[in-house]
C-alpha positions as CSV (number, residue, x, y, z in Angstrom):
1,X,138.7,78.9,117.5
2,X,139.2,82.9,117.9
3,X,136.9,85.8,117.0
4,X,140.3,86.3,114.6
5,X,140.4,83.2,112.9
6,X,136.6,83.5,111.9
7,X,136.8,85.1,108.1
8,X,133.9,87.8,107.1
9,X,132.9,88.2,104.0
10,X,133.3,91.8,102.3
11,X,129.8,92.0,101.6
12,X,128.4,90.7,104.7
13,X,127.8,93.1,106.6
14,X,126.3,95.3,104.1
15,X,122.7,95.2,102.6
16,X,121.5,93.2,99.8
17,X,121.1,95.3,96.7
18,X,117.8,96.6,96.0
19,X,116.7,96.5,99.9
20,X,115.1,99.3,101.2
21,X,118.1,100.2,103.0
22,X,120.1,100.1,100.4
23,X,122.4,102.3,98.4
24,X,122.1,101.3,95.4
25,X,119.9,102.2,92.2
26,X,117.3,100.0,93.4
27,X,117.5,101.3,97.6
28,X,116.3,104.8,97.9
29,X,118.9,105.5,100.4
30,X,120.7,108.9,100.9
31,X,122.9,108.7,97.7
32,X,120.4,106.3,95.7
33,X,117.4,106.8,93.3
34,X,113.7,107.3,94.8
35,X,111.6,104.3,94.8
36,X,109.3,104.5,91.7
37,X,106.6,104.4,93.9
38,X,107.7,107.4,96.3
39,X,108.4,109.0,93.0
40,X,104.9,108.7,91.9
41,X,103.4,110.0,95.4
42,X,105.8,113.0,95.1
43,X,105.1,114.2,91.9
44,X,101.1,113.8,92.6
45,X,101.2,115.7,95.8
46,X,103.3,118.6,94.1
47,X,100.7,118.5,91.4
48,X,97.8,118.9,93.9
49,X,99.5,121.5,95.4
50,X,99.9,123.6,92.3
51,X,95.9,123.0,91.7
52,X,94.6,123.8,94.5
53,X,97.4,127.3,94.5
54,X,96.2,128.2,91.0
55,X,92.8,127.8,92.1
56,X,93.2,129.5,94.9
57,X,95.3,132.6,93.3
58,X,92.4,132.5,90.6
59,X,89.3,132.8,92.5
60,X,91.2,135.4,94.8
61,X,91.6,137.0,91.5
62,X,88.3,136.9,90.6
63,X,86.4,137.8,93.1
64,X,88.3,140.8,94.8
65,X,88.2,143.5,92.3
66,X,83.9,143.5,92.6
67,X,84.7,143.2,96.2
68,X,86.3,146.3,96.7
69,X,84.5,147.9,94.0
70,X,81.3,147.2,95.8
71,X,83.3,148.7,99.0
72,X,82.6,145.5,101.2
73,X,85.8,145.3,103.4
74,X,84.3,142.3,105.5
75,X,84.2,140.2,102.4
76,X,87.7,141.4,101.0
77,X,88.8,140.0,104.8
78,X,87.6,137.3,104.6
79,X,89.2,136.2,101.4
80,X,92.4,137.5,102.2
81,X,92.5,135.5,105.1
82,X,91.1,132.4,103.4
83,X,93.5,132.8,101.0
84,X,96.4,133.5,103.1
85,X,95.7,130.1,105.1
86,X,95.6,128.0,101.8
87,X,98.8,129.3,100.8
88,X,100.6,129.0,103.9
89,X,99.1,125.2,104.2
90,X,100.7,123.8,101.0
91,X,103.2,126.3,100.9
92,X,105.3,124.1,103.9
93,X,106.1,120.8,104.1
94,X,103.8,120.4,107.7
95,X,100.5,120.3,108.5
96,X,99.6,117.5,106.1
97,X,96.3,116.3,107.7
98,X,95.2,119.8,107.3
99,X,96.2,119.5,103.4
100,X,93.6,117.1,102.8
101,X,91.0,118.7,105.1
102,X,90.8,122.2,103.5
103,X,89.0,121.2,100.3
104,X,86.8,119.2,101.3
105,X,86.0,121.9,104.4
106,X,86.0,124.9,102.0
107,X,83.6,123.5,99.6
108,X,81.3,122.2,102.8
109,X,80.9,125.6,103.7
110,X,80.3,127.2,100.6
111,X,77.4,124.5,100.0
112,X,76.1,123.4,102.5
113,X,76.9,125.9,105.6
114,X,76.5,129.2,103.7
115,X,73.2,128.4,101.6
116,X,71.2,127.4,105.1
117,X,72.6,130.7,107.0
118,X,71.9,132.6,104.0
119,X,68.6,131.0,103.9
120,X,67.6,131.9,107.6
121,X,69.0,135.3,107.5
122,X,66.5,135.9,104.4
123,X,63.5,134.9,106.7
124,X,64.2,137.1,109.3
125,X,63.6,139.8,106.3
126,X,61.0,141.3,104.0
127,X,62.9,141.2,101.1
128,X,61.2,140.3,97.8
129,X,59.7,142.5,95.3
130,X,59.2,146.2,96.2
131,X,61.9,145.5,99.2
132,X,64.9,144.8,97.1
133,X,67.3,147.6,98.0
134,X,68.1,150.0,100.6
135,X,65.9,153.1,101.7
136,X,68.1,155.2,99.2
137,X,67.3,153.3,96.4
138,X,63.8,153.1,97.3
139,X,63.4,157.0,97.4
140,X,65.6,157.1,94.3
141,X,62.9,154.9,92.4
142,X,60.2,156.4,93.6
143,X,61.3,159.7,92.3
144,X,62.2,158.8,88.9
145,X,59.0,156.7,88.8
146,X,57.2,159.9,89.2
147,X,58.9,162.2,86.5
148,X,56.3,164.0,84.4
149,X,56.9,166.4,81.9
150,X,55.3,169.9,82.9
151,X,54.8,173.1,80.8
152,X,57.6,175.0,80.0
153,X,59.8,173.0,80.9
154,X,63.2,173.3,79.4
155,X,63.8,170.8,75.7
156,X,66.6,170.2,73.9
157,X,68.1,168.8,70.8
158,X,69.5,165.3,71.7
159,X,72.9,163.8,70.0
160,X,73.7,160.2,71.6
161,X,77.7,160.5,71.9
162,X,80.7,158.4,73.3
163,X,83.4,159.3,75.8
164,X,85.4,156.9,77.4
165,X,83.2,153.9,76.7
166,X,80.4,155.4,78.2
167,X,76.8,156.3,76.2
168,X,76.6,160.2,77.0
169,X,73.6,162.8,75.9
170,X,75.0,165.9,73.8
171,X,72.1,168.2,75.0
172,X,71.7,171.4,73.1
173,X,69.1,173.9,74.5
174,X,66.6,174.8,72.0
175,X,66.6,178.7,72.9
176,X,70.3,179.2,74.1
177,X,71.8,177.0,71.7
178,X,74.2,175.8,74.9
179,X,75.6,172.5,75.0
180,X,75.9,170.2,77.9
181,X,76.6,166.5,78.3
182,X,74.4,164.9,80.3
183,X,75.5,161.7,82.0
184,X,73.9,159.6,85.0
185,X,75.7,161.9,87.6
186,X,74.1,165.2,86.0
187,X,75.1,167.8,83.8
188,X,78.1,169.5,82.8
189,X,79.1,172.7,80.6
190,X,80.8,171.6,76.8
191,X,82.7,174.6,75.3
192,X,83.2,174.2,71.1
193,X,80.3,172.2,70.1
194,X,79.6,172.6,66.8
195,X,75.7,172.6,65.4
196,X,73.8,171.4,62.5
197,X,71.3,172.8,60.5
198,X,68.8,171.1,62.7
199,X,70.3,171.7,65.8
200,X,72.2,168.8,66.9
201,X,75.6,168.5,67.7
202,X,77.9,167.4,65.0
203,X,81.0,167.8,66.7
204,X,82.3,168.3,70.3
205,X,85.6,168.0,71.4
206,X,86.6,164.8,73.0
207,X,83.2,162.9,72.2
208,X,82.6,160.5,69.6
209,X,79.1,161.4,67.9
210,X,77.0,158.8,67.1
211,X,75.6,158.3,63.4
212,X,71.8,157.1,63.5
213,X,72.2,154.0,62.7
214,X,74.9,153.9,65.4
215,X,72.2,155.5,68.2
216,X,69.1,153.2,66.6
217,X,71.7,150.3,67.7
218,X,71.3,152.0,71.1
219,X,67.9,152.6,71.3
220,X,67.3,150.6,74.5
221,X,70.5,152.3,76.3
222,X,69.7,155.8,75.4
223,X,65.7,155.2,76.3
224,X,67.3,154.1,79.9
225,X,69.9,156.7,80.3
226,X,68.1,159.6,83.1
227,X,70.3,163.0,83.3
228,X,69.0,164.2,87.5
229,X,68.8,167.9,87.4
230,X,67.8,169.9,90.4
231,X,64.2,168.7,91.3
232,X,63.9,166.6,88.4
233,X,65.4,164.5,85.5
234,X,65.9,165.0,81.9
235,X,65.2,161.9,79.8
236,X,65.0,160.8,76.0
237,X,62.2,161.0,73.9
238,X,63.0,159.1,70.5
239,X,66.5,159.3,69.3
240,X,67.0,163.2,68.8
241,X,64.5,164.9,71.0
242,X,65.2,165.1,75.6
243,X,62.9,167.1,78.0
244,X,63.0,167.4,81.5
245,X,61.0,166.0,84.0
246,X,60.0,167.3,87.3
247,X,59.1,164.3,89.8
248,X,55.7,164.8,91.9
249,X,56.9,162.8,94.3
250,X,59.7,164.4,96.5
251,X,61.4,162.7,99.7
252,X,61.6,165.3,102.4
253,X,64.6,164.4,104.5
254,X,63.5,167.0,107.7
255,X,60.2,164.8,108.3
256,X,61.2,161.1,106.6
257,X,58.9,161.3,104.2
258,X,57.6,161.7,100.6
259,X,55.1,164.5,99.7
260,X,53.4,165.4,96.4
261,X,50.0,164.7,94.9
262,X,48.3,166.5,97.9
263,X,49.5,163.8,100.6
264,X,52.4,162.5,102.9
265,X,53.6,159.3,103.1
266,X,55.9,159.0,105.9
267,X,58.5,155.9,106.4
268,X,57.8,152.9,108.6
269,X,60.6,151.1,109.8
270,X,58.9,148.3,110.8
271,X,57.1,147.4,107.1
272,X,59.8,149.1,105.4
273,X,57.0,151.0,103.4
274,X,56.0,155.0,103.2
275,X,52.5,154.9,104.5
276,X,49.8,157.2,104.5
277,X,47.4,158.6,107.0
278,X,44.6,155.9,105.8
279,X,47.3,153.3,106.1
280,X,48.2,153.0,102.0
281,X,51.8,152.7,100.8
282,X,53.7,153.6,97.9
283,X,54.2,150.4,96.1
284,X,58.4,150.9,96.7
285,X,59.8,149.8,99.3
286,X,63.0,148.9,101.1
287,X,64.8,145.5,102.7
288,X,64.1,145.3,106.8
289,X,64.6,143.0,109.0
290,X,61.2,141.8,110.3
291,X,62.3,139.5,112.7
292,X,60.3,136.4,113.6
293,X,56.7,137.5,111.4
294,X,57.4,135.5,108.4
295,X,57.6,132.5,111.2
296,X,54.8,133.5,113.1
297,X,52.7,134.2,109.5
298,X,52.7,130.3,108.3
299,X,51.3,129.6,112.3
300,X,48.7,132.2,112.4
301,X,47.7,132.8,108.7
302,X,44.6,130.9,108.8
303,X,44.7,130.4,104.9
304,X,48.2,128.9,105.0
305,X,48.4,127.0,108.6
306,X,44.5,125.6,107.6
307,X,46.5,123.8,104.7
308,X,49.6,122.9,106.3
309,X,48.7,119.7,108.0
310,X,46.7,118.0,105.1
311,X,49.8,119.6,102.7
312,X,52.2,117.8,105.5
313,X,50.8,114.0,105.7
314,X,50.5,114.2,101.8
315,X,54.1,114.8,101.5
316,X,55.2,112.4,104.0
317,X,53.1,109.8,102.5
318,X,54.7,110.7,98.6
319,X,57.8,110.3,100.2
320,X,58.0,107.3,102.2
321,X,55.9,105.2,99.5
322,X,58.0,106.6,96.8
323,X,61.1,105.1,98.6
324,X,59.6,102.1,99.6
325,X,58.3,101.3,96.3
326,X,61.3,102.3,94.4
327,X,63.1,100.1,96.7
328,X,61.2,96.9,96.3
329,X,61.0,96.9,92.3
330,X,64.3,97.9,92.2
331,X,65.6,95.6,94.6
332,X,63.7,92.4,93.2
333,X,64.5,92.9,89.5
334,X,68.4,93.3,91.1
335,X,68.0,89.8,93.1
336,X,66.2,88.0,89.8
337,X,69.2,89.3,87.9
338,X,71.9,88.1,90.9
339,X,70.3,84.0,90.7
340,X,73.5,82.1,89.2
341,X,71.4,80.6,86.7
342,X,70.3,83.6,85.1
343,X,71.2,84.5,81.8
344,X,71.7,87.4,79.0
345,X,72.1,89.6,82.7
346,X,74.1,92.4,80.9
347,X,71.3,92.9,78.2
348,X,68.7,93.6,80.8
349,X,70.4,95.7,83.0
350,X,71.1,97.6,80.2
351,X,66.9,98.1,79.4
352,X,66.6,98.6,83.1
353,X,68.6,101.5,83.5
354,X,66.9,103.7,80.7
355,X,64.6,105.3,82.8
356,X,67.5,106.6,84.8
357,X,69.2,107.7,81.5
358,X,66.9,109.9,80.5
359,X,65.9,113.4,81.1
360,X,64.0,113.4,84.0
361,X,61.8,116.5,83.2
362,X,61.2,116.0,79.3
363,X,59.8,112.5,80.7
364,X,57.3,113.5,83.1
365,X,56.1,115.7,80.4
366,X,55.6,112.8,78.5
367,X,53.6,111.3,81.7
368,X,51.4,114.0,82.1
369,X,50.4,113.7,78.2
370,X,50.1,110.2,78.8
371,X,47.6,110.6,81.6
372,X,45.0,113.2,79.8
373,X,41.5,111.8,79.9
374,X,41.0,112.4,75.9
375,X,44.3,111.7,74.2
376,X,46.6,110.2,76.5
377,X,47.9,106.8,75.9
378,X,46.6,105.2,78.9
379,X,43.1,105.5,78.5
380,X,43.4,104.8,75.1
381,X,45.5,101.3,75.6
382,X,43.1,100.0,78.5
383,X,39.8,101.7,77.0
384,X,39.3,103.6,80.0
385,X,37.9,106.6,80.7
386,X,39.3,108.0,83.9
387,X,40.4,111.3,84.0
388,X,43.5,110.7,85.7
389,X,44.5,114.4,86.6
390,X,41.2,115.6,87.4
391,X,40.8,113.7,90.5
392,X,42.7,114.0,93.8
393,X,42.7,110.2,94.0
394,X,44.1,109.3,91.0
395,X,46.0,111.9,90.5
396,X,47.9,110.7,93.4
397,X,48.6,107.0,92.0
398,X,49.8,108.6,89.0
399,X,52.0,110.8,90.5
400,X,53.1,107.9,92.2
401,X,53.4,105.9,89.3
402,X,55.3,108.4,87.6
403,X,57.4,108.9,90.8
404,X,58.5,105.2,90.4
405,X,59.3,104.6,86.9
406,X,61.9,107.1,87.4
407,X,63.2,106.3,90.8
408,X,63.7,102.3,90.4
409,X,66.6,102.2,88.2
410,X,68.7,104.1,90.6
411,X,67.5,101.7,93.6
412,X,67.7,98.9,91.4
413,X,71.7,99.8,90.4
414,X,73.0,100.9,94.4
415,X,71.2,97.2,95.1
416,X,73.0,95.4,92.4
417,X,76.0,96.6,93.5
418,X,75.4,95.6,97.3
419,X,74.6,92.3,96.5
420,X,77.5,91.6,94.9
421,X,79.3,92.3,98.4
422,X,77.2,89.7,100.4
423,X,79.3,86.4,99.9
424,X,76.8,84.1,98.5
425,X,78.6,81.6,101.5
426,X,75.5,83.0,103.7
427,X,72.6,82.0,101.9
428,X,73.9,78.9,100.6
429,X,74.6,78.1,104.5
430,X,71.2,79.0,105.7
431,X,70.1,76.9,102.5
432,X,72.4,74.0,103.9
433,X,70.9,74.2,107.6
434,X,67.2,74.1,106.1
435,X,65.8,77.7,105.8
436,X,63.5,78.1,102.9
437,X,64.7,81.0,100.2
438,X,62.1,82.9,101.9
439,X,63.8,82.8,104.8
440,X,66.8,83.3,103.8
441,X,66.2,86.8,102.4
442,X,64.3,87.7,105.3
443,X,67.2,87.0,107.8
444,X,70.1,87.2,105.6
445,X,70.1,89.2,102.7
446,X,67.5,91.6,103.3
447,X,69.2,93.3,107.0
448,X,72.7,92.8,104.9
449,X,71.0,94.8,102.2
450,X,69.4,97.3,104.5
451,X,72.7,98.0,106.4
452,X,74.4,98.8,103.5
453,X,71.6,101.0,101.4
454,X,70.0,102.8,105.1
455,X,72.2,106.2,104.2
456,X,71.1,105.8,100.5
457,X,67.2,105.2,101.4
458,X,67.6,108.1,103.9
459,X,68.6,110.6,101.1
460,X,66.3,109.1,98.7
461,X,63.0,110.1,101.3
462,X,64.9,113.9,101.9
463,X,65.1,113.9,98.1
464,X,61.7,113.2,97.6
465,X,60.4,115.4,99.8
466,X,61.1,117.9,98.1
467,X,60.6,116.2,94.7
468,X,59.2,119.8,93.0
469,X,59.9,118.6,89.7
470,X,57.6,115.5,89.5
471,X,54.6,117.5,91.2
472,X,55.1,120.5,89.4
473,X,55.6,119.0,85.8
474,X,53.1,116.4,86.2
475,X,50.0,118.3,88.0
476,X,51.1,121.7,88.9
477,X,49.5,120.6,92.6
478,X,46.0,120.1,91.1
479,X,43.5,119.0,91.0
480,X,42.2,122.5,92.4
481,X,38.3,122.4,94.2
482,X,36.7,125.2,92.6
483,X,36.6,127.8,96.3
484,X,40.4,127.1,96.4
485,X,42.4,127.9,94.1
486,X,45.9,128.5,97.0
487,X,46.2,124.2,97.5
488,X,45.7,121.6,95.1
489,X,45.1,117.9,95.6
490,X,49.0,117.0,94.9
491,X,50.7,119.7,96.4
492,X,53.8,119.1,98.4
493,X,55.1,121.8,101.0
494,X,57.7,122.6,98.5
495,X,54.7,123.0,95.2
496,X,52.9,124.7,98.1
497,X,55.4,127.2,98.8
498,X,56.2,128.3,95.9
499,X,52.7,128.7,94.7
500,X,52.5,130.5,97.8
501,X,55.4,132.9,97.6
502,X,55.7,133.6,93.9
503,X,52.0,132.8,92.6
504,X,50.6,135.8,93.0
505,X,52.5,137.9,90.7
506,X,55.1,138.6,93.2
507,X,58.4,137.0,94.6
508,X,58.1,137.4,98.8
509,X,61.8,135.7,99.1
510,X,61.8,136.1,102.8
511,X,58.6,134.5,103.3
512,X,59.6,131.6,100.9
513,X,62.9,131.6,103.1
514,X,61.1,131.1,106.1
515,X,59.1,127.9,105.2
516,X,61.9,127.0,103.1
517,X,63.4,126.5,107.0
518,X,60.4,124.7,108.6
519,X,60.9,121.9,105.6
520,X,64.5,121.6,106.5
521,X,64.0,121.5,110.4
522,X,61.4,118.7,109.3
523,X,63.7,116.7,106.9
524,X,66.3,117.1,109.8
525,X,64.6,115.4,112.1
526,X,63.4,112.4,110.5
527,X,66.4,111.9,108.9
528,X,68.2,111.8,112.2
529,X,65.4,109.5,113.7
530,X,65.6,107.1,110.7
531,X,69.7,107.7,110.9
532,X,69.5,106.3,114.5
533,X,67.2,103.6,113.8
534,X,69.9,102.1,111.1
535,X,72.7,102.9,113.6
536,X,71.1,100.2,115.7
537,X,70.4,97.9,113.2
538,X,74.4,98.2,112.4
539,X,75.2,97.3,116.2
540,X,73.1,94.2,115.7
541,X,74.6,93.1,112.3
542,X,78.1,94.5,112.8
């Protein structure tokens, strides 16, 4: 037979309708529909790219006009170029690895990255209360802190007024009847003001004049407004009355220093303090950097490093026996509920999990009512009479106690939900080969279990460890011995620094900063020990 004779279908050479390749409505092919599926990806992606655009446009938006107001050109840079690289990224059909990468990297750096290096540059400074600002500010404050009026100095007739949105002072001088509006940058001349019978301006061109009422409304505003005059400051007293100030301390720029009251207090870099001759400072002061001392200060502060170890093996022990015994309720009330044979499951799940749903500090609250010696619940149920609080002993089992009513839901939920991915195939094997239920768990479910939970038992012990709340709210760090009042029976590092840092009427943010750092350069490392430890444990189980 010849190739001639053999008859081909019309159709045969073409595809089937509705094959990928295909033409028709159902193929997706040049001149066909797009597969509903494609269709779906398609209109998703161009939806996520118009998010994360808008977003983009928006927070550019938002946060360049205080930029540039606040003249700092790095920042603006930076965002310019941020943004630019966004837009160029889903603005082009390439680079789409990179479109899924950017999110997640932009919002790793702006929580996680930045707060640590903001954290660590803080340390290396002295700033906290009194070093706030810059040296200009510092000299600015201390001057206006020391305004006092002195005889014969000039008064006048105050009129609180408006001009452009802006609180002004209408300041008519009680012997030259001359006008001026004073405004946070100084003085200046106003020609046709008109006066009152009592002196006050009841008219000026361009300036909206307050009525009483209108300046009580204000009080606050106008009691804060300070007009600077040459070697002073002119400043409200009540709602209708401003003299000026002269300050009687004056910054001397020729010798870097402030003089008035009969001394000198000349500026140390180092502190970033004016200091005296006998070593006293002005309580004002400016941000420095201080390099390494806020470091070196928790190591050689005797009444700090003295603590530090007994604070340390406290918090360690909080920690790991919080996790382990959040971990062992949870997980046993999570493998009673998993037996086949048990029933009316969803019911006590659903009482199990309350804990979790409440409010965690409204409910230690509650604890620490429940533990007072004279009316808390606890003595009263058992008839005891233990002062629960008052004891470093057994103020530690109930913070403990406290630490695990609220913690063994959440273990008790993440190990529900691994259980259900061991196939029950295992254990009913080892059952089949002999192994008691015992052993079973023990060499079965248990390392299955661990596998699975090690990264949420890691971040459980690094929450823990810093677990302010259930310290703070239960026992403020007490019990306190009476010749120390600095470290209490509970304390953690993180109770212990803030007591530290902000307990004594003062915020020392660089200091806090600094063992802030030491607690994360501790959680570090024994999260990456215990990270390799359950990296080996994978290799054995993989």
């Amino acid at each position: 037979m010849s190739a001639d004779s053999v008859t081909t279908p019309p159709d045969a050479t073409r595809p089937a309708a509705g094959s990928p390749s295909g033409t028709g409505p159902a193929g997706g092919g040049r001149h066909g529909r797009v597969p509903a599926r494609r269709r779906e990806l398609t209109t998703g992606f161009l939806l996520s790219r118009i998010a994360v655009l808008g977003v983009t446009a928006a927070l550019l938006l938002f946060a360049l006009p205080p930029l540039v107001s606040a003249g700092a050109w790095p920042a603006v840079a930076v965002v310019c170029v941020a943004a630019a690289i966004i837009a160029f990224l889903y603005l082009t059909r390439r680079f789409v690895p990179a479109k899924y990468l950017i999110p997640g990297t932009v919002f790793l750096l702006a929580f996680q990255v930045f707060p640590v290096l903001y954290t660590v540059s803080t340390a290396v400074t002295n700033f906290g209360d009194g070093h706030r600002g810059t040296k200009t500010e510092a000299v600015e404050a201390i001057e206006r802190g020391s305004l006092r009026q002195v005889p014969g100095s000039p008064e006048y007739q105050l009129t609180a007024a408006i001009k452009d949105g802006e609180l002004v002072f209408l300041l008519a001088d009680a012997k030259t009847k001359r006008v001026s509006a004073g405004t946070a940058e100084g003085l200046t001349p106003v020609e046709g003001a008109k006066l009152g019978i009592t002196g006050k301006v009841v008219q000026a061109p361009g300036y909206e004049v307050l009525t009483a009422p209108q300046a009580a409304a204000r009080g606050k505003e106008i009691s804060a407004l300070t007009v600077p005059t040459e070697g002073g400051a002119i400043k409200a007293n009540g709602l209708s009355r401003a003299v000026e100030s002269k300050a009687e301390l004056v910054y001397d720029a020729s010798c870097d220093c402030v003089q008035g009251r009969g001394d000198r207090w000349t500026a140390d870099a180092s502190t970033g303090y004016f200091v005296n001759g006998r070593g006293e400072h002005l309580a004002q002061g400016w941000q420095v950097n201080v390099g390494l001392s806020n470091f070196t200060r928790v190591v050689t502060d005797p009444t700090i490093s003295g603590h530090f170890a007994g604070v340390f093996a406290w918090n360690l022990s909080f920690a790991l026996i919080s996790v382990v015994s959040t971990f062992v309720l949870g997980m046993a009330l999570a493998l009673v509920l998993h037996h086949p044979r048990m029933r009316g499951t969803k019911v006590y799940r659903i009482v199990l999990i309350l804990p979790y749903a409440m409010p965690a500090f409204a409910m230690l609250l509650i604890w620490r009512d429940m533990f007072n010696r004279d009316f808390g619940l606890i003595n009263q149920l058992t008839g005891l009479d233990l002062n629960w609080l008052g004891d470093p002993l057994t103020a530690k089992a109930a913070v403990l106690l406290v630490n695990l009513w609220l913690g063994f839901p959440y273990m008790f939920l993440v190990t529900t939900g691994a259980l259900q991915a061991i196939p029950r195939e295992l254990t009913e094997a080892a059952g089949i080969d002999g192994a008691s239920p015992w052993y079973a768990f023990r060499k079965v479910t248990l390392p299955l279990l661990l596998v699975a939970l090690a990264p949420l038992l890691i971040s459980s012990f690094a929450f823990n460890f810093n677990n302010f709340n259930a310290i703070q709210l239960t026992t403020n760090g007490g019990p306190f011995d009476v010749d120390n009042t600095q470290v209490g029976g509970t304390d953690l590092l993180i109770t212990y620094t803030f007591r530290l840092a902000f307990g004594t009427g003062s915020a020392q943010f660089g200091f806090a900063a600094a063992i802030s750092v030491f607690i994360f350069a501790i959680v570090a490392v024994l999260s990456a020990i215990t990270f390799r430890m359950t990296r080996k444990q994978e290799e054995v189980y993989r």
